[in-house]
ROKOL-307744 format. One record per residue (C-alpha): residue number from 1; residue in three letters; x, y, z. Coordinates in Angstrom, 2 decimals. Layout:
num; residuo; u; v; w
NUM; ALA; X; Y; Z
...
END
This chain:
num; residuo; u; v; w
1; UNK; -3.32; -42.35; -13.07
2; UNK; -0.25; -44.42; -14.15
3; UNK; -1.02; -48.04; -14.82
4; UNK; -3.33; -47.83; -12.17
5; UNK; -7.05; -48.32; -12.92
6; UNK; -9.42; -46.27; -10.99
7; UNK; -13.19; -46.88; -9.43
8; UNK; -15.44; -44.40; -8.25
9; UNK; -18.01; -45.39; -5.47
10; UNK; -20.96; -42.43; -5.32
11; UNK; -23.14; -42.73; -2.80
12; UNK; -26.43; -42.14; -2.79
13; UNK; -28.82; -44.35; -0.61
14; UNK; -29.52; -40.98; 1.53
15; UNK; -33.12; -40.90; 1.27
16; UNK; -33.23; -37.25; 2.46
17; UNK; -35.98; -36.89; 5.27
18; UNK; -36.02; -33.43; 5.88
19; UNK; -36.64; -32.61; 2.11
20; UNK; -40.23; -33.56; 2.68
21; UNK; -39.83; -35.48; -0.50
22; UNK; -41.21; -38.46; -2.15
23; UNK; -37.91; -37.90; -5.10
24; UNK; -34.95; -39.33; -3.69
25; UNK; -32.57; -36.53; -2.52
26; UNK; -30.24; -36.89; -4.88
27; UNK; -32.75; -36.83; -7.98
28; UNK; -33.54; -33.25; -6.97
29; UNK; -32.73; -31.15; -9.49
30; UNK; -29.79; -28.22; -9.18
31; UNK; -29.84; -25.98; -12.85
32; UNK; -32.32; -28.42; -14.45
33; UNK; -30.23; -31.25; -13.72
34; UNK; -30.82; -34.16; -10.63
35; UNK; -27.81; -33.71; -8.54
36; UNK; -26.32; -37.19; -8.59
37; UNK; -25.98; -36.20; -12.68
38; UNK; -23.63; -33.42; -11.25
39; UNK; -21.62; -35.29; -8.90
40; UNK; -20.89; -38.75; -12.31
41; UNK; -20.10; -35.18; -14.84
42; UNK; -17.46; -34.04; -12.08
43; UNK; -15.72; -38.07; -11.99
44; UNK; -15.75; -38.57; -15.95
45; UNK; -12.35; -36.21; -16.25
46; UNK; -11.00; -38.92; -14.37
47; UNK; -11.77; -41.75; -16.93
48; UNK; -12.77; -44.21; -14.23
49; UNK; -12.55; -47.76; -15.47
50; UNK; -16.03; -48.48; -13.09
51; UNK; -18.56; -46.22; -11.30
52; UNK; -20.62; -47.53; -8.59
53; UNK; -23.25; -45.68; -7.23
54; UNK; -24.84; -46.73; -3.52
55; UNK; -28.58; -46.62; -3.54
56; UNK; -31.05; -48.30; -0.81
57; UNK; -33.43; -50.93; -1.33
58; UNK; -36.37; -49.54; -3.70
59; UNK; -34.21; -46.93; -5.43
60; UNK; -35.16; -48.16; -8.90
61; UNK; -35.58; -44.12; -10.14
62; UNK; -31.66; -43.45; -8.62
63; UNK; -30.71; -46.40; -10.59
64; UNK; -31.86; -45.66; -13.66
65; UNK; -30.60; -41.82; -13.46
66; UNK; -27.51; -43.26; -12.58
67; UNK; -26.98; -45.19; -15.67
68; UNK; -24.92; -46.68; -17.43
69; UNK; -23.16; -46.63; -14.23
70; UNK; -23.34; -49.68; -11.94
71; UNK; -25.77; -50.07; -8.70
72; UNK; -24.75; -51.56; -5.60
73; UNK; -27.82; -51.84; -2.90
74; UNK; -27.08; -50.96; 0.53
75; UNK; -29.58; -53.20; 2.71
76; UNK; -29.48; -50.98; 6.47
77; UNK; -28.48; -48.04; 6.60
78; UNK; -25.64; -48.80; 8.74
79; UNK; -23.12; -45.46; 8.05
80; UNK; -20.89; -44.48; 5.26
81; UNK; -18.41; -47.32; 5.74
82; UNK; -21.04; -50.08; 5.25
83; UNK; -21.90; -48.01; 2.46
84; UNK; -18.75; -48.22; 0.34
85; UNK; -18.51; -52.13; 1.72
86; UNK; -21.58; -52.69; -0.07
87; UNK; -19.83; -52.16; -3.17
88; UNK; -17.73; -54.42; -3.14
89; UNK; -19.17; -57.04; -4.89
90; UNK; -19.94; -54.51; -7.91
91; UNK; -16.08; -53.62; -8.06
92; UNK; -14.99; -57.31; -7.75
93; UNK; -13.78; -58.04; -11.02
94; UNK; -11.87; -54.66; -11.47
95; UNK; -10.44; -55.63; -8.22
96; UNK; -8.91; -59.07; -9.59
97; UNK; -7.32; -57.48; -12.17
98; UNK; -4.56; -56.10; -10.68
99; UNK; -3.13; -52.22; -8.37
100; UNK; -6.26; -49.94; -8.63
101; UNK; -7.20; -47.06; -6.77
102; UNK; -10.71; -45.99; -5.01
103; UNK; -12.33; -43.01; -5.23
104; UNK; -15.27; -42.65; -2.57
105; UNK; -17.83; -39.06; -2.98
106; UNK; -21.35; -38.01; -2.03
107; UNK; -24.42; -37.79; -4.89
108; UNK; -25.85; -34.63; -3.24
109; UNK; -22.68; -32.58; -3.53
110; UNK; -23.30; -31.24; -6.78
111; UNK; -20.92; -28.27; -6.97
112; UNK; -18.12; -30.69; -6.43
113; UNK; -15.71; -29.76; -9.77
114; UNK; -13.33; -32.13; -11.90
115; UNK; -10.62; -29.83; -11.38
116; UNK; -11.01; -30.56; -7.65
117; UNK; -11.24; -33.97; -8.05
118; UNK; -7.78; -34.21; -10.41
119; UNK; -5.96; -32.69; -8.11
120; UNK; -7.13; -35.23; -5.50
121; UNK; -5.99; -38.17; -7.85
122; UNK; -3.11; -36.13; -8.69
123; UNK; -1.80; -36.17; -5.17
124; UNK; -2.45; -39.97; -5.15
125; UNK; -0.45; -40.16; -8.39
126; UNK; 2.51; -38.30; -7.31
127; UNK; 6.00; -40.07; -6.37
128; UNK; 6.21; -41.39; -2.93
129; UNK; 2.52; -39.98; -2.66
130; UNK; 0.26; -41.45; 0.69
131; UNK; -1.74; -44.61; 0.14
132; UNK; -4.79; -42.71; 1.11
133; UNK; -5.96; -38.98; 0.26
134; UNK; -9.16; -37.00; 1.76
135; UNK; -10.53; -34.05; 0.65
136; UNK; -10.90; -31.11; 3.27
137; UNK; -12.15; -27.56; 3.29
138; UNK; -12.21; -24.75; 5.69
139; UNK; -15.42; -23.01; 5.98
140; UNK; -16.58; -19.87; 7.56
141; UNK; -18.40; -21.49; 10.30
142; UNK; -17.27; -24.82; 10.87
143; UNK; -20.74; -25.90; 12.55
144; UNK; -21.20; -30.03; 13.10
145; UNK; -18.62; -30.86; 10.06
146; UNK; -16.73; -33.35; 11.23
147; UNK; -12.92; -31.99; 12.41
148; UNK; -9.70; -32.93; 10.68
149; UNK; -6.81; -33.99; 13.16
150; UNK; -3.59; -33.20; 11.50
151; UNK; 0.22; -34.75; 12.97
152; UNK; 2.99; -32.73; 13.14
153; UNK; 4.25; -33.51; 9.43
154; UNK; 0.87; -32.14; 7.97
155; UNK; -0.86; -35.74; 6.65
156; UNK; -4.06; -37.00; 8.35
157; UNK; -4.04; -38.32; 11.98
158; UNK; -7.48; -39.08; 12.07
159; UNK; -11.05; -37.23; 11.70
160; UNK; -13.53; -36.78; 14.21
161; UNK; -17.16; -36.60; 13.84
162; UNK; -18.67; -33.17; 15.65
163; UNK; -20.78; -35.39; 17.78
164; UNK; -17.67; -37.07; 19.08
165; UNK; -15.67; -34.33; 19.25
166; UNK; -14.03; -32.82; 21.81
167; UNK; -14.01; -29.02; 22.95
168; UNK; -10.26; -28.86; 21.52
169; UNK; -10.95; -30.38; 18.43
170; UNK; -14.46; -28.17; 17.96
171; UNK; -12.02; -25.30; 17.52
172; UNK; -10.31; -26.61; 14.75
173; UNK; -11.28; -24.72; 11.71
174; UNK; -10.22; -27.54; 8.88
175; UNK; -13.43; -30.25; 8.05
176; UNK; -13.54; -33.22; 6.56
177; UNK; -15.53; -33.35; 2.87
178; UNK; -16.32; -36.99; 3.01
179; UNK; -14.56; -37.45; -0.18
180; UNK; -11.56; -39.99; -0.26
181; UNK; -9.25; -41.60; -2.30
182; UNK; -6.82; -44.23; -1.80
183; UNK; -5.34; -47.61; -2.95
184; UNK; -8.34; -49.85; -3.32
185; UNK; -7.70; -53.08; -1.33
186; UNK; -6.25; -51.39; 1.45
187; UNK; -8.96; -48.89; 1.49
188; UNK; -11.78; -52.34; 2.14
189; UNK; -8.87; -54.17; 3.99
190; UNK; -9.30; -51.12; 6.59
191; UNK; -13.50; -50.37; 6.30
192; UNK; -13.29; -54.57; 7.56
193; UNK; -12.11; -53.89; 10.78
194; UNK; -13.52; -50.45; 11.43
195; UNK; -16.46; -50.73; 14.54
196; UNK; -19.42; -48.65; 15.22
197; UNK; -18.40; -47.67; 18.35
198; UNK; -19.56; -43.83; 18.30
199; UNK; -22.41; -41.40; 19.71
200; UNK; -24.18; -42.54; 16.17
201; UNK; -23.68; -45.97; 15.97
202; UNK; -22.68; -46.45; 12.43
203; UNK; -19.43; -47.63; 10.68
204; UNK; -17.92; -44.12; 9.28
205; UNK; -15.57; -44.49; 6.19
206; UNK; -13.35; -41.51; 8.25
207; UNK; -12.27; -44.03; 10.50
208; UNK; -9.99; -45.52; 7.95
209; UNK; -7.34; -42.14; 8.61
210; UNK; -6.76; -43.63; 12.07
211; UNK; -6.74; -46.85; 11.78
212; UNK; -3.83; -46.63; 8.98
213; UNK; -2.13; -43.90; 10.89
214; UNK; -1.89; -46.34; 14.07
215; UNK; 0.19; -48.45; 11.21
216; UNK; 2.17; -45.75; 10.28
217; UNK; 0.71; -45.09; 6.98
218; UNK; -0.77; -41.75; 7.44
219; UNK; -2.53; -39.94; 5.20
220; UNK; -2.61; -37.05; 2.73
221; UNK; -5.02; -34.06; 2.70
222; UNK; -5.99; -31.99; -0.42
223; UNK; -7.96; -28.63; 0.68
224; UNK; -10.78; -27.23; -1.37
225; UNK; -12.92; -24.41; -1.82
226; UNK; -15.65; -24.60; 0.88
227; UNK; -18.57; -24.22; -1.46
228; UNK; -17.63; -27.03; -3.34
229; UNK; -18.74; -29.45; -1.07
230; UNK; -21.79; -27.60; 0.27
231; UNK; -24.02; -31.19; 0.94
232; UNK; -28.08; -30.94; 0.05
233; UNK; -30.05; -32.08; 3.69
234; UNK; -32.94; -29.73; 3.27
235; UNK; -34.88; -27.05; 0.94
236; UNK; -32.85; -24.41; 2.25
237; UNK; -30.01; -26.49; 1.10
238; UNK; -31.15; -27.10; -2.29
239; UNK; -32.15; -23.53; -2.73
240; UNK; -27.95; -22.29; -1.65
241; UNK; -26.55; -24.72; -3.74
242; UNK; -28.93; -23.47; -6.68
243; UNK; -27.63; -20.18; -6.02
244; UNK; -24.35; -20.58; -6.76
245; UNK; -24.58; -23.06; -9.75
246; UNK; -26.58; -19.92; -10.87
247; UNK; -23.94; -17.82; -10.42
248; UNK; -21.12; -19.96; -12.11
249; UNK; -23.31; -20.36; -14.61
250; UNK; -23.96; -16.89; -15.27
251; UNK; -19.80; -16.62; -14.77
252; UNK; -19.49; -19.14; -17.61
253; UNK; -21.92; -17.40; -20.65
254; UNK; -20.20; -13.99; -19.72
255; UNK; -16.75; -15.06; -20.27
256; UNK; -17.97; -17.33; -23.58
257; UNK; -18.85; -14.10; -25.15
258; UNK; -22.87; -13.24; -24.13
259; UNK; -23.88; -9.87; -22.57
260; UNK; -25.69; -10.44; -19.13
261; UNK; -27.88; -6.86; -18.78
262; UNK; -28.63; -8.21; -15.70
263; UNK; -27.38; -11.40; -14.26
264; UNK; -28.88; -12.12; -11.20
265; UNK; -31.80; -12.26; -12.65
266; UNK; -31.40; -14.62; -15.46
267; UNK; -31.70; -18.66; -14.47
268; UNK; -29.74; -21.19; -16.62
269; UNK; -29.92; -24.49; -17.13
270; UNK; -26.81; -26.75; -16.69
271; UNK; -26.64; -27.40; -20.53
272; UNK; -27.77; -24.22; -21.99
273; UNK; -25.87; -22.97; -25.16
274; UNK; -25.25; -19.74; -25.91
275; UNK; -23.38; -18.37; -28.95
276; UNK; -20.95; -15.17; -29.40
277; UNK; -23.19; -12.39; -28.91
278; UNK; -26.01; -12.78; -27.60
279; UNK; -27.69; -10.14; -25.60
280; UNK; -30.04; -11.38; -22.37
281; UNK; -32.10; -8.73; -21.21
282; UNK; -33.51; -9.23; -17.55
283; UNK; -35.50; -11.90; -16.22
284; UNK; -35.13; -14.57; -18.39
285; UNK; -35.72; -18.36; -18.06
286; UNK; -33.70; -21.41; -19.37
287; UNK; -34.79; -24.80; -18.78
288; UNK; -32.95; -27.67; -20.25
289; UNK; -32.26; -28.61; -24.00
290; UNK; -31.69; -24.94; -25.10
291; UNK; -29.31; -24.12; -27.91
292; UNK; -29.07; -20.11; -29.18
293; UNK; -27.12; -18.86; -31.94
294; UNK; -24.96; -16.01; -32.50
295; UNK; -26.25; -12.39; -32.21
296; UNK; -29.39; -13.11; -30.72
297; UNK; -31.52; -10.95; -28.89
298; UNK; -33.71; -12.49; -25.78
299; UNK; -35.78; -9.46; -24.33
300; UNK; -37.35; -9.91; -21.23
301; UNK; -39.24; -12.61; -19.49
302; UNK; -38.84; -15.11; -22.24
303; UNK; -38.90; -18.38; -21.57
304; UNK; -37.48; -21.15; -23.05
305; UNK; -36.94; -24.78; -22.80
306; UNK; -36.08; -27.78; -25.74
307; UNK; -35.74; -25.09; -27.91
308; UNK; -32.97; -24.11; -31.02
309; UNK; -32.79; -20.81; -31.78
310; UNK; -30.88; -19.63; -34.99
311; UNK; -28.30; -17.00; -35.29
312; UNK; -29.17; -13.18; -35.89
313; UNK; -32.95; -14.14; -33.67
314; UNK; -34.51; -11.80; -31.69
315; UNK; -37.42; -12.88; -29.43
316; UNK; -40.00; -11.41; -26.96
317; UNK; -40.25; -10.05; -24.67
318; UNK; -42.97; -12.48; -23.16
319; UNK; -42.56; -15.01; -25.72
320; UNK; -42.00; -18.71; -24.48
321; UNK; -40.49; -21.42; -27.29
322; UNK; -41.72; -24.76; -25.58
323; UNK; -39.75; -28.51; -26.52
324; UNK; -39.43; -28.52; -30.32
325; UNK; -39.38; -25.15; -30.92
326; UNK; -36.90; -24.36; -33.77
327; UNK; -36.33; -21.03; -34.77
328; UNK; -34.91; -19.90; -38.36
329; UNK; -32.25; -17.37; -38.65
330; UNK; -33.14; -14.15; -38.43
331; UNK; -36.59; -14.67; -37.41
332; UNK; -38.43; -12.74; -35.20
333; UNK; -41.07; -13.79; -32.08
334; UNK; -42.31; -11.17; -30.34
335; UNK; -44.70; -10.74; -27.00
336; UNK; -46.97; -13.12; -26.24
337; UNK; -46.28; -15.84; -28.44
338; UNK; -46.08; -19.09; -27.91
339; UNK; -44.40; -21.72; -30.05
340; UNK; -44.16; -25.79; -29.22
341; UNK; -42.70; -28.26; -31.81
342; UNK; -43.09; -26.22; -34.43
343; UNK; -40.78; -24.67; -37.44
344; UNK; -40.21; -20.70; -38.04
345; UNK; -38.41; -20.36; -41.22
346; UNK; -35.61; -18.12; -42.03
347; UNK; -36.47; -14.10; -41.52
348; UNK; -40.22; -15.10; -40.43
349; UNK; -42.20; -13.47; -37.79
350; UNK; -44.79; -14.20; -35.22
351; UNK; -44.81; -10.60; -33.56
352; UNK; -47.89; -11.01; -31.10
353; UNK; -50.70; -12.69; -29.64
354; UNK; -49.90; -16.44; -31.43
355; UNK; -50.10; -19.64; -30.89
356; UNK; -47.72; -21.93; -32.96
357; UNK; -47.84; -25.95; -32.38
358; UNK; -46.95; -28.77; -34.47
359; UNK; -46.46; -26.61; -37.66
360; UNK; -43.73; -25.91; -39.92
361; UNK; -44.20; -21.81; -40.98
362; UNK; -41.96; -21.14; -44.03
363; UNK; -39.00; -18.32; -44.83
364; UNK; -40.19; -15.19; -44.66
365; UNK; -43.82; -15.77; -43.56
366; UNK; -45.42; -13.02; -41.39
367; UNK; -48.02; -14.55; -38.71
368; UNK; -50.51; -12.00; -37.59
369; UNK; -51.76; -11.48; -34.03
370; UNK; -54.13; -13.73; -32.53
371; UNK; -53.03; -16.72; -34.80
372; UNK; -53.26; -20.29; -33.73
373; UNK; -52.20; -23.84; -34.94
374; UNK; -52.14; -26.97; -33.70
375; UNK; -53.02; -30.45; -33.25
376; UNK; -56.46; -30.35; -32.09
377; UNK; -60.40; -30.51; -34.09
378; UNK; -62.17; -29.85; -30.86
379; UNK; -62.64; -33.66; -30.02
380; UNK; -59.65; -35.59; -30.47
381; UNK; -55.23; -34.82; -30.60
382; UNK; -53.91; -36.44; -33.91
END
């Protein structure tokens, strides 16, 4: 962004209540992955020079998922405004060094997308571009989103919270996604003098718009798709947003070159790798730390999880390859076979009925059915 540096403020003191959760909200995990891990892959496009994330008092697990990013503690839950303000301190010496901009997002928006967010700092960046941007989407049933008021030249007027809302502004169809960006200074110079006079009580960041419209320093608006900034505030939440990471997922091993038989019912993990290829038959599990090779073969309802598997492989159906599992080239591990930490060497098989843990089997072995190693004398793990 120019010579400008940037800071990102994520927040994420939401402790969720209607998850029915003792896991912070946005530790629940969307394709293997918590969802505040989403939301800091999304910024680091963007090269920020700092990333704060929010968290309440007692949030030590947030904080340490959050790392090496920076913590800022929110003491009250006071609204989203007092959120960001809490940051403040974190940001102070990035703030004494000279112009840099602000960039303020949710941690349980997972699907939100770097290309999204470039374009936001893009229309920051630009010539003669509006000291402050929002994000905004239009969904297919605008519900209790909060409405966004344009002016007659098409930049921000203000946005107003459903709850506030009148029954004009209910029927406007454009909502606010909570995510802003603007110069940094005169994004805290405004959250100072913004009061909690609303049907909630709270400071809300979205008052900013108004107050620096009132100065004549309106603001600009980037649109986006809607499910991009689908929030997490339940199970049923969790559950959509899981559906179509799934699908984009699915999307993105398709066009890299791996045959789907059928997709809907294969689950992925956010950092599952598949080579050119490679065939998935139905019903088939990835959990995280999964690597495959080229020309694989994964038969149905396999699953697999911290496991390599070498090119030219073809496995199950019914096998499961548990952390560790590393399998040769060319090897073979058919139904009902179960392999954790453990080596299969180059064109070896384990066809049925096994049980393969903490061993290394060499090239070209052949492991008849009903064949177990592992770690264990009867009395004691060694």
């Amino acid at each position: 962004m120019s010579d400008r540096k940037l800071a990102v403020v994520v927040l994420a003191a939401g402790k969720g209540s209607r998850m029915k959760s003792d896991l912070p909200k946005v530790l629940h995990p969307v394709a293997g992955r918590p969802m505040l891990s989403h939301v800091l892959s999304a910024v680091d496009p963007l090269a920020p020079a700092l990333t704060a994330v929010v968290v309440a008092p007692g949030m030590e697990a947030v904080a340490a998922a959050a790392a090496p990013s920076r913590c800022a503690v929110q003491s009250e839950a006071l609204g989203t405004g007092h959120a960001v303000a809490a940051a403040r301190e974190t940001l102070q010496a990035l703030l004494q060094k000279g112009k840099s901009d602000l960039l303020v997002l949710f941690g349980d928006c997972p699907l939100l997308t770097g290309d999204t967010l470039q374009r936001l700092a893009a229309a920051r960046a630009a010539p003669g571009a509006p000291e402050i941007v929002g994000l905004a989407f239009r969904p297919a049933d605008p519900a209790a989103y909060g409405r966004v008021i344009l002016d007659e030249a098409g930049r921000i007027e203000k946005i107003v919270e459903f709850a506030d809302a009148d029954s004009a502004q209910r029927q406007i169809d454009l909502c606010n996604a909570g995510v802003v960006i603007g110069d940094a200074q005169g994004l805290f110079d405004l959250i100072d003098r913004i009061g909690s006079h609303n049907a909630q009580g709270e400071y809300y960041l979205t008052d900013v718009f108004e107050l620096a419209h009132r100065e004549g320093r309106p603001a600009g608006v980037v649109e986006c798709p809607a499910e991009e900034v689908l929030g997490v505030n339940s199970r049923a939440d969790l559950a959509l947003v899981e559906s179509v990471m799934q699908q984009r997922l699915r999307a993105r091993a398709m066009a890299a070159g791996a045959t789907l038989i059928d997709p809907q019912s294969v689950w992925f993990s956010a950092d599952t790798e598949l080579g050119r290829d490679v065939t998935v038959q139905p019903s088939v599990f990835f959990g995280p730390g999964v690597t495959v090779g080229d020309r694989v073969e994964i038969r149905s309802f396999c699953h697999l999880e911290g496991a390599k598997v070498g090119d030219d492989v073809v496995l199950g159906p019914f096998a499961r390859l548990r952390p560790g599992a590393d399998i040769g080239p060319a090897a073979r591990v058919g139904n009902f076979v179960e392999i954790k930490n453990a080596e299969l060497g180059e064109g070896a098989k384990a066809n049925h009925l096994t049980y393969l843990g903490d061993a290394s089997v060499g090239a070209g072995a052949n492991v008849g059915a009903g064949t177990i190693t592992c770690n264990y004398d009867g009395y004691l793990k060694h």
